[in-house]
N, C-alpha and C positions, 0 to 999 in steps of 0.2 A: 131441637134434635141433637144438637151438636154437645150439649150440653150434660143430656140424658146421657149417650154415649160414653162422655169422659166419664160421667159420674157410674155407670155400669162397668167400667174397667178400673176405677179405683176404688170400686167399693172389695173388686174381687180377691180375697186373701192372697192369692196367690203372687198379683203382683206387687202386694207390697212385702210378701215375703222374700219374693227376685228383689226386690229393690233394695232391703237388707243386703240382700248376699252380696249385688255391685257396689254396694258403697262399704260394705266390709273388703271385700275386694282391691276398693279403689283406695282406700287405707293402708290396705298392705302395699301396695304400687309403692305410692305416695313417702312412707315410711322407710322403706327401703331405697328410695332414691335419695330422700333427704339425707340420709346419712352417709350413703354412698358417694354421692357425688355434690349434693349441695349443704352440706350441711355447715358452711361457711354463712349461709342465711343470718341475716337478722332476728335477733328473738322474735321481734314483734313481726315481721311477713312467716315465719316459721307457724306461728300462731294463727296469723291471718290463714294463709292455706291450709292450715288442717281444718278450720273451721269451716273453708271452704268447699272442699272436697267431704266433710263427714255432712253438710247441707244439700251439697247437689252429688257427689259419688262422681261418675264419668263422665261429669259435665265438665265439675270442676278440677279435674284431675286434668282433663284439655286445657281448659284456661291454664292451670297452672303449667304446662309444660311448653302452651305457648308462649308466654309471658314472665313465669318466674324462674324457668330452669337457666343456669347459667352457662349452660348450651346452646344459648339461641344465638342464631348469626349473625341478629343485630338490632338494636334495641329500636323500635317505633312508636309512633304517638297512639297505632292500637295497642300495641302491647303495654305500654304505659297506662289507657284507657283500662286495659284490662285489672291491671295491676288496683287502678286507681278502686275500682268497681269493688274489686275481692277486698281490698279495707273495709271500703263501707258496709259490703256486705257478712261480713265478719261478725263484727260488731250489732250491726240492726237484727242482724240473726235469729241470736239471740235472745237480743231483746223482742224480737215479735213472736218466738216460741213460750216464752218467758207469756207474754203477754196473751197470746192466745190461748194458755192450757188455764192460765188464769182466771182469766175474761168468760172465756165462751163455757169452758170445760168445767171449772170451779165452782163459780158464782154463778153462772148458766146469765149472765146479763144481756137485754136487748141489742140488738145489732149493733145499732149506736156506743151501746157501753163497752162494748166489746171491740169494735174500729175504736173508738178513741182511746181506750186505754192501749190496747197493742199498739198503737202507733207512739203514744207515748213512751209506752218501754224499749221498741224500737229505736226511739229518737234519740233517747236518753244513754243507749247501750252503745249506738254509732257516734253520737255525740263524745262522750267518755273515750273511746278507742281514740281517739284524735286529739282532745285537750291533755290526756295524760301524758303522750308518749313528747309535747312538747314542753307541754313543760318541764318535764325531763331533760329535757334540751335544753333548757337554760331560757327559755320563755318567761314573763311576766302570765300571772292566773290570766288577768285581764286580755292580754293580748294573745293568751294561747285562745281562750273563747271566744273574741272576736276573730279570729281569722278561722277556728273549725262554726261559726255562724254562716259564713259567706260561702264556706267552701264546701261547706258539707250537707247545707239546707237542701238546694236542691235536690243533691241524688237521694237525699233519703226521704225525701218526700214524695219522686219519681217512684223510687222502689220499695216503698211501704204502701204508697196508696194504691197499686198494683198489688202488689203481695197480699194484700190484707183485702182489696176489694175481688181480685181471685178465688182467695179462699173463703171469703163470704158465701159470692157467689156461687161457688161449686159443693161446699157444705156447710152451710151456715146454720143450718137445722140438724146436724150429726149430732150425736152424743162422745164424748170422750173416749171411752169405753168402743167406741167404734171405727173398722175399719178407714172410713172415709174420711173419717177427723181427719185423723195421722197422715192420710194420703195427699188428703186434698192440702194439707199443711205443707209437706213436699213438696207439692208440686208448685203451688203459691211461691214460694220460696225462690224456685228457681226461675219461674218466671217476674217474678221481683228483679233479681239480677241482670238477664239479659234486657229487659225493658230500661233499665237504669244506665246498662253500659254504653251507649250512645249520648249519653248525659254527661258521663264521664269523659267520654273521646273531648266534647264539646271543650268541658272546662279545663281539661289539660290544655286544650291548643291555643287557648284565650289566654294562659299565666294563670287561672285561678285556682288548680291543682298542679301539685308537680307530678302526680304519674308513681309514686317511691321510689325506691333505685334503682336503677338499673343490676338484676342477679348476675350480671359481668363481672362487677367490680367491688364488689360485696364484700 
């Protein structure tokens, strides 16, 4: 029943026309604050948040003003959580959009083919966002990959097998070409994230993420 429901409202043009408009919307917000007033941001969380917000629109546009704007009154182990989540979710984004128009939409491959490969693009996309920017940093290959192993395994396994077993579920049998794909893809997505972000709280508080930086002092 519940099921039926969601899928009769996302199948309907209309709301993922509205959902265009708010994440168009939530880009201009977004846009216009970053340069206004944060645009002191790191490249790489500059990056992160758009890709945030142009994934989830007024979801993400809250996160980011709970968590990234350099107006907050004081930095927390959620807001760090939060912080942490919108990296990974950046990067695996991508990669399960990547993976899914591929998979399901392209090749039209069995469920199976299509979970494993999206999770792999997933993995590989979140992965990447994390090994590069330290090695950057003056990291060894070796030791940038071992430490985005430990730290970044779980939430992306949290928030892809969610993501990905979401959008199975709610339209595994769409065609590309259709409403519900796209939608149900949206929606997956964001419910990826928030399922992941209590994964993230966790491993900030333990030392096994550091949270990025705090947008105070940026």
């Amino acid at each position: 029943m519940v099921v039926e429901a969601l899928r009769a409202v996302l199948t309907d043009p209309r709301v993922l026309a509205a959902w265009v408009v708010l994440v168009a919307c939530s880009l201009a917000v977004f846009a216009y604050d970053l340069r206004a007033h944060n645009s002191h941001l790191a490249p790489l969380m500059q990056f992160v948040w758009v890709l945030t917000v142009l994934y989830s629109g007024p979801l993400g546009l809250i996160v980011y003003a709970y968590s990234g704007w350099s107006a907050i009154p004081a930095d927390t182990l959620w807001r760090r959580g939060f912080r942490s989540v919108a990296h990974c979710y950046s990067g695996c984004g991508a990669g399960e959009v990547v993976g899914v128009v591929v998979a399901a939409g392209i090749l039209s491959l069995p469920t199976l083919g299509v979970a494993a490969t999206t999770f792999a693009c997933a993995y590989l996309a979140g992965f990447a966002l994390t090994v590069g920017p330290l090695v950057q940093e003056g990291e060894s290959l070796t030791t940038a990959v071992t430490d985005a192993l430990y730290s970044e395994t779980p939430s992306i396994t949290v928030m892809e097998v969610t993501a990905i077993g979401t959008d199975i579920w709610i339209a595994g049998e769409a065609p590309i070409g259709s409403v519900l794909f796209w939608s149900g893809l949206v929606f997956s997505l964001s419910v990826g994230l928030l399922v992941a972000y209590p994964v993230n709280v966790g491993l900030v508080a333990v030392g096994v993420k550091g949270g990025m930086a705090d947008p105070r002092g940026t």
